[in-house]
C-alpha positions as CSV (number, residue, x, y, z in Angstrom):
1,X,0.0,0.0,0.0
2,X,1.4,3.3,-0.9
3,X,1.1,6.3,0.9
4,X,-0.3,10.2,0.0
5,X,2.5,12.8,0.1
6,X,0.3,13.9,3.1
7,X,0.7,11.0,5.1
8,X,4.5,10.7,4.3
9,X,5.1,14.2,5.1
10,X,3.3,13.1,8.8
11,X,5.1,10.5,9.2
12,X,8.2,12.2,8.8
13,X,7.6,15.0,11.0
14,X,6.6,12.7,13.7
15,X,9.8,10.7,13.2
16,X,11.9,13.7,12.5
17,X,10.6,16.8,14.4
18,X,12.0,18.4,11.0
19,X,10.4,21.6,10.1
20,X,7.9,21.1,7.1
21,X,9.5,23.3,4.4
22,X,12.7,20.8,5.1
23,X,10.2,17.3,4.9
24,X,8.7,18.8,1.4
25,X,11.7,19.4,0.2
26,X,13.2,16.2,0.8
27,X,10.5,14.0,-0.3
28,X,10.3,16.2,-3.7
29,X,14.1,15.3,-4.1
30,X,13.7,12.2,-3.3
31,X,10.9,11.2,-5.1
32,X,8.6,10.5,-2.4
33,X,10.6,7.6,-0.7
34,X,10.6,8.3,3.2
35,X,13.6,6.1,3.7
36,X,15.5,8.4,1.5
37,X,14.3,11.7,2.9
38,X,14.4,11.0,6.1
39,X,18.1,10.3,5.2
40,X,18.1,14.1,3.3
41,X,16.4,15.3,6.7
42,X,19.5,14.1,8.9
43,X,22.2,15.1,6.3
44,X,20.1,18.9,6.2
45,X,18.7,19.5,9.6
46,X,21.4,22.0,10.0
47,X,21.1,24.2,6.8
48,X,19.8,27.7,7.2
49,X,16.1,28.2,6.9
50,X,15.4,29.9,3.9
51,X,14.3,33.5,4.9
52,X,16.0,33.4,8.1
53,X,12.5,32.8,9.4
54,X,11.2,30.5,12.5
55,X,7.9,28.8,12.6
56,X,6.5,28.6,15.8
57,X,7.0,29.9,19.3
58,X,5.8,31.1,22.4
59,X,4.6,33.7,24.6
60,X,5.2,34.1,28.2
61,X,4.0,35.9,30.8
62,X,4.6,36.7,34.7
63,X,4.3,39.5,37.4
64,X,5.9,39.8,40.3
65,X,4.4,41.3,43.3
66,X,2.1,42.8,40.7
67,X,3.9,45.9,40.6
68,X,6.2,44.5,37.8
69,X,5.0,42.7,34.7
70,X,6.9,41.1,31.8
71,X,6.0,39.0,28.5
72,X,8.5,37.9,26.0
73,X,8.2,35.7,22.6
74,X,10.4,33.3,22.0
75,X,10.8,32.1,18.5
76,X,12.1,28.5,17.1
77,X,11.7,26.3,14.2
78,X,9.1,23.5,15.3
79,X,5.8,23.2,17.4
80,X,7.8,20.5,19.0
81,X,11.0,21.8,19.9
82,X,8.4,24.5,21.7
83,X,7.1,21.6,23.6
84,X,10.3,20.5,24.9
85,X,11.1,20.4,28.5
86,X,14.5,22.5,27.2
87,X,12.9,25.1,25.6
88,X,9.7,25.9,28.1
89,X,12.5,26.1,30.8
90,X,14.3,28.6,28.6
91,X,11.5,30.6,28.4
92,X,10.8,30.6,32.1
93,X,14.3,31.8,32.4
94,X,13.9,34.6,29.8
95,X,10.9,35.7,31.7
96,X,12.3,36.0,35.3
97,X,15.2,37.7,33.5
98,X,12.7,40.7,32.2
99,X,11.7,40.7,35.1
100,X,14.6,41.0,37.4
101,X,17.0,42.7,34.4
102,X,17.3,46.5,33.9
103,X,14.6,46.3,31.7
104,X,16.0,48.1,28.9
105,X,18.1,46.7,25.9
106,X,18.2,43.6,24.1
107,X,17.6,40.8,26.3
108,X,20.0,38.5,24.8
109,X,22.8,41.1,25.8
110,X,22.1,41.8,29.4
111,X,24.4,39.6,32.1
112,X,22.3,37.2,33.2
113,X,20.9,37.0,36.6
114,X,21.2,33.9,37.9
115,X,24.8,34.4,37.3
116,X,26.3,37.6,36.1
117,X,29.3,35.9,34.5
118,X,27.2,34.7,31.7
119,X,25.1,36.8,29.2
120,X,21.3,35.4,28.6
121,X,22.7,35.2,24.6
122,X,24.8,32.2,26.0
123,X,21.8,30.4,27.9
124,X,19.9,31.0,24.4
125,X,23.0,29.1,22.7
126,X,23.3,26.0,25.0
127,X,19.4,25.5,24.7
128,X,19.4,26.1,21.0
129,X,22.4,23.5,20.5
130,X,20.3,21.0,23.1
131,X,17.5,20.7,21.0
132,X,19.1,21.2,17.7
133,X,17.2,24.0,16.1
134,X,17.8,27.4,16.0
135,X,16.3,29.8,19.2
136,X,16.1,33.5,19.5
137,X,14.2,36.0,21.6
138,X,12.0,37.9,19.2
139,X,10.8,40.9,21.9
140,X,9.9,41.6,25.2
141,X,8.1,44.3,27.1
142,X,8.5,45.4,31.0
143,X,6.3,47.1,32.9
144,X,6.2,48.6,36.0
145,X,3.5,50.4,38.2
């Protein structure tokens, strides 16, 4: 029984977490054999996405004391690198950070609470190479009453 390019591209991103432009183009190269393109999808999970663009993300929000409130969007490839333990972690971290930071600049350039050694760029990085797809903080907002 032969499958629809439909069910092959699900089947793919279930068993790759690849992002979809990356599955489409792999079983179009590969003329629709998943054993080949999942092989295209190992050698290519790495390549720059075209555009520079990131799929999916999230949005997080927290207060603290309710005199100081903070969300920030945090953008990655894949719906399921978003669902990763990793990257919800990272995001809690980036929230306390607007929180507790100076509040002004780019977040990925202020030293990072938790320990003012590092930069929160660098905790971006080591979650980013964790989960193998790129990570970046698209904005945030602080406020304070």
């Amino acid at each position: 029984m032969t499958r629809s390019r439909t069910e092959n591209v699900k089947l793919l991103r279930e068993k790759t977490g690849a992002r979809l432009t990356l599955i489409r183009d792999a079983l179009l190269k590969c003329g629709d054999d998943v054993e080949k393109a999942e092989r295209y999808i190992a050698e290519n999970r790495n390549a720059p996405n075209p555009g520079g663009e990131l799929g999916t993300g999230v949005l997080v929000a927290d207060t603290h004391q309710g005199r100081i409130g903070a969300l920030v969007e945090v953008r990655c490839g894949t719906d399921f690198v978003a669902r990763t333990d990793e990257f919800r972690a990272l995001c809690r971290e980036l929230v306390l950070q607007a929180l507790g930071g100076p509040g002004e600049g780019p977040l990925e350039e202020q030293d990072y609470i938790r320990d003012p050694a590092r930069k929160v760029g660098a905790l971006v990085d080591e979650c980013a190479r964790k989960v193998g797809e790129q990570i970046r903080v698209a904005r945030y907002v602080r406020w304070t009453v």
